[in-house]
Structure formats: structure tokens, C-alpha cells
C-alpha positions as CSV (number, residue, x, y, z in Angstrom):
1,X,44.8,-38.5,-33.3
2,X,41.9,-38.5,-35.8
3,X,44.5,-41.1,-37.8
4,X,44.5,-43.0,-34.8
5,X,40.7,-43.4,-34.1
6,X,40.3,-44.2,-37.8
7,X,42.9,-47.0,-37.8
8,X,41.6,-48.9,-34.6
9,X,37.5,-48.2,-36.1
10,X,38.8,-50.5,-39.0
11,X,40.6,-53.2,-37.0
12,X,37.4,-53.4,-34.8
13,X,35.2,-53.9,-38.3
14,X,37.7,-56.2,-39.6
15,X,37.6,-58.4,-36.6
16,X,34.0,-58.4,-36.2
17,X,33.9,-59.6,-39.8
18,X,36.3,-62.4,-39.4
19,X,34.6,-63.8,-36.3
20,X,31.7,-64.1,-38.3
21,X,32.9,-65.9,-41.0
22,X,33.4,-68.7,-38.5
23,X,30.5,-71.3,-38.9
24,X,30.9,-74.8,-37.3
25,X,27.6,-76.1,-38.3
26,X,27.4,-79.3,-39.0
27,X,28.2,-83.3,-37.7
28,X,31.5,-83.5,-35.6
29,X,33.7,-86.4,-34.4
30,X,34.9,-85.9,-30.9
31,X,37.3,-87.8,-29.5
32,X,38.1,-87.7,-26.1
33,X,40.4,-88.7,-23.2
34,X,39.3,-88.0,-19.4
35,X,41.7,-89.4,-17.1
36,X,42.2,-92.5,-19.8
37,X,38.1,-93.0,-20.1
38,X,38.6,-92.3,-24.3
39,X,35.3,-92.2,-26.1
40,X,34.3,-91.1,-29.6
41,X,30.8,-89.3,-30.1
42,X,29.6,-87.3,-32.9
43,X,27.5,-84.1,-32.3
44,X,25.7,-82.2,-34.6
45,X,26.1,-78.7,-34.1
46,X,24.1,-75.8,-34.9
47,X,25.5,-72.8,-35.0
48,X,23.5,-69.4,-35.0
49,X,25.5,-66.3,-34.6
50,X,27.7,-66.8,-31.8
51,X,25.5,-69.2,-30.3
52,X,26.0,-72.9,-30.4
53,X,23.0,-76.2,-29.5
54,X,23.5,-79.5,-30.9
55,X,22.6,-83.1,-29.1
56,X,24.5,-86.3,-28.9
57,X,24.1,-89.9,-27.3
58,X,25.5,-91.1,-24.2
59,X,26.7,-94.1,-24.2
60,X,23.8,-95.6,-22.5
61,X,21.6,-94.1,-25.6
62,X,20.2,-91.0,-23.5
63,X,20.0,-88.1,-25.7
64,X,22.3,-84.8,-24.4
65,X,21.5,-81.5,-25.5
66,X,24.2,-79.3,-25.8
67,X,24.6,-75.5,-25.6
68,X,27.6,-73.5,-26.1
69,X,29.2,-70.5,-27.7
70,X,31.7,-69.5,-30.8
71,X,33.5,-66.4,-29.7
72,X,36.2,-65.8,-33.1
73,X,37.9,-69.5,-32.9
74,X,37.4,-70.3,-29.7
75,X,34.8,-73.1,-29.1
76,X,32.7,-73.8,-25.6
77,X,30.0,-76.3,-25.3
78,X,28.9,-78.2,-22.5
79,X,26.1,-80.7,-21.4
80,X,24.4,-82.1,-18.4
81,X,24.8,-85.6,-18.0
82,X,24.6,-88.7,-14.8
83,X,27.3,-91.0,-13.6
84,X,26.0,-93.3,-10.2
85,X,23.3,-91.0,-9.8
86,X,24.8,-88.0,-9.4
87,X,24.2,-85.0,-11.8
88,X,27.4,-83.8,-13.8
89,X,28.3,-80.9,-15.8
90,X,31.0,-82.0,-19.0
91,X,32.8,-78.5,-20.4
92,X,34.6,-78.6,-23.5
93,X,36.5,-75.2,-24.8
94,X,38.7,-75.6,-27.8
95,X,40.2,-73.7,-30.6
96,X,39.4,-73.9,-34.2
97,X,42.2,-74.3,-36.6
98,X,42.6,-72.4,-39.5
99,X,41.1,-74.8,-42.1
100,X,37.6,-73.9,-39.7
101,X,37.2,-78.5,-39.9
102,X,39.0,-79.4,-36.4
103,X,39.4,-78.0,-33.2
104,X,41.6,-79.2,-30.2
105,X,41.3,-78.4,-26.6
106,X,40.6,-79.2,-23.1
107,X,37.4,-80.8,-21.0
108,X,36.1,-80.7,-17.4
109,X,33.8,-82.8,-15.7
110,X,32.5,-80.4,-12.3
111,X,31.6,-80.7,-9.9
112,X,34.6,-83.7,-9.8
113,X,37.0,-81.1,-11.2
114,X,38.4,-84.3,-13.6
115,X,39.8,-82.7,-16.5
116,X,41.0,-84.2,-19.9
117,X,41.7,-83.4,-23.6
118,X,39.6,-83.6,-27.0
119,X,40.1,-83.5,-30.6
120,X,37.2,-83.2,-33.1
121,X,37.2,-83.1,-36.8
122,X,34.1,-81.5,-38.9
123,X,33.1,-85.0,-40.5
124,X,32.1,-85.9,-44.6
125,X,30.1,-83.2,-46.7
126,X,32.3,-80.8,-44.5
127,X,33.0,-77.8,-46.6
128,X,36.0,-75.7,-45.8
129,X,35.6,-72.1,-45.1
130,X,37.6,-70.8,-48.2
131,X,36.2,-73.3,-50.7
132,X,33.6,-72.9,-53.4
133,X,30.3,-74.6,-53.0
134,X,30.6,-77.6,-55.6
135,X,27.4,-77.4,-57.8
136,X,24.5,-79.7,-57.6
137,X,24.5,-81.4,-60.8
């Protein structure tokens, strides 16, 4: 039993330490597709522990804020935005892939309940998790 404990303790550590190494700071391209509106924006994200804020432009040049979340690879963010005058809430939960520089996954817009699909890709100066920091020089 005392095997047993031990063994899941570990797994627990392990997992808390590999959710951490997960770090999406920095300027994303996000594409989009909501019931065929597509649209391309690029949000710079700030990641602090789990907790995710960044801003991007509408396409009427209104500033967003974002907030969101990084729980392991899974990505939320959302932001409050306007369409005819009436206040809307945009939703985007994705998934990280391995490399940690894009994430696919799904979008809502409430409270119209329109849903649609994204793809984003951690832009230039992007470092990948596993490689070295290239020197200054």
C-alpha cells in the first residue's frame, strides 16, 4: 500500500511539473472560421502561471482584451466584443500540440450559441519548448 501511495505522489509531481513547463507567451496568428465568417488576428499573449491576458484588434480597430487560462495543454481565452449593438461573448478552447507553437480547437460566440473552428500558430522569434536559447551575439 505504502508502494502504492508513493507511486501515485510521483505521477502527481511529475504532472504538475510538466503542466508548467507549458508557456504560450508570446504573438499568435489565429485563424478562424465561424459559420464561414474566416478572419486572421494576431494576439499577444501573456502567460503567468496558469493564467492567460493578451489584447487584439477588432476589425473595426477597437482594442479587445482577452483573459483566459492554460490548464496542462489545454487553452481557453475569450473576449467581450459588439455586433449591431448587442454585447457578445467569443470563447476559444484549444489544445496545444506537442511542439508547444500551435494549437487547434473550437470557438463560440454566446449568447447566439454560433460555434466554429480555429487554428493558431506561435508566430517569428517563437522559441520551441525543447530548444536552446540561441545566444545574443
Amino acid at each position: 500500500m505504502k508502494n502504492i501511495i508513493v507511486t501515485l505522489f510521483s505521477l502527481i509531481c511529475v504532472s504538475a511539473a510538466l503542466a508548467a513547463d507549458v508557456n504560450i507567451t508570446g504573438v499568435w496568428k489565429v485563424d478562424s472560421d465561424t459559420v464561414g465568417n474566416v478572419s486572421t488576428a494576431l494576439i499577444p499573449f501573456k502567460q503567468e502561471g496558469t493564467k492567460l491576458t493578451g489584447t487584439m484588434k477588432s476589425p473595426e480597430d477597437k482594442e479587445q482584451t482577452i483573459t483566459g487560462k492554460v490548464e496542462g495543454k489545454k487553452i481557453t481565452w475569450s473576449y467581450a466584443a459588439e455586433w449591431q449593438g448587442n454585447p457578445l461573448t467569443i470563447t476559444y478552447v484549444g489544445t496545444l500540440d506537442d511542439t508547444g507553437t500551435s494549437m487547434k480547437g473550437t470557438s463560440e460566440v454566446l449568447p447566439m450559441g454560433v460555434e466554429g473552428s480555429f487554428v493558431a500558430t506561435k508566430q517569428d522569434g517563437a522559441q520551441k519548448k525543447d530548444e536552446p536559447k540561441k545566444d545574443s551575439k
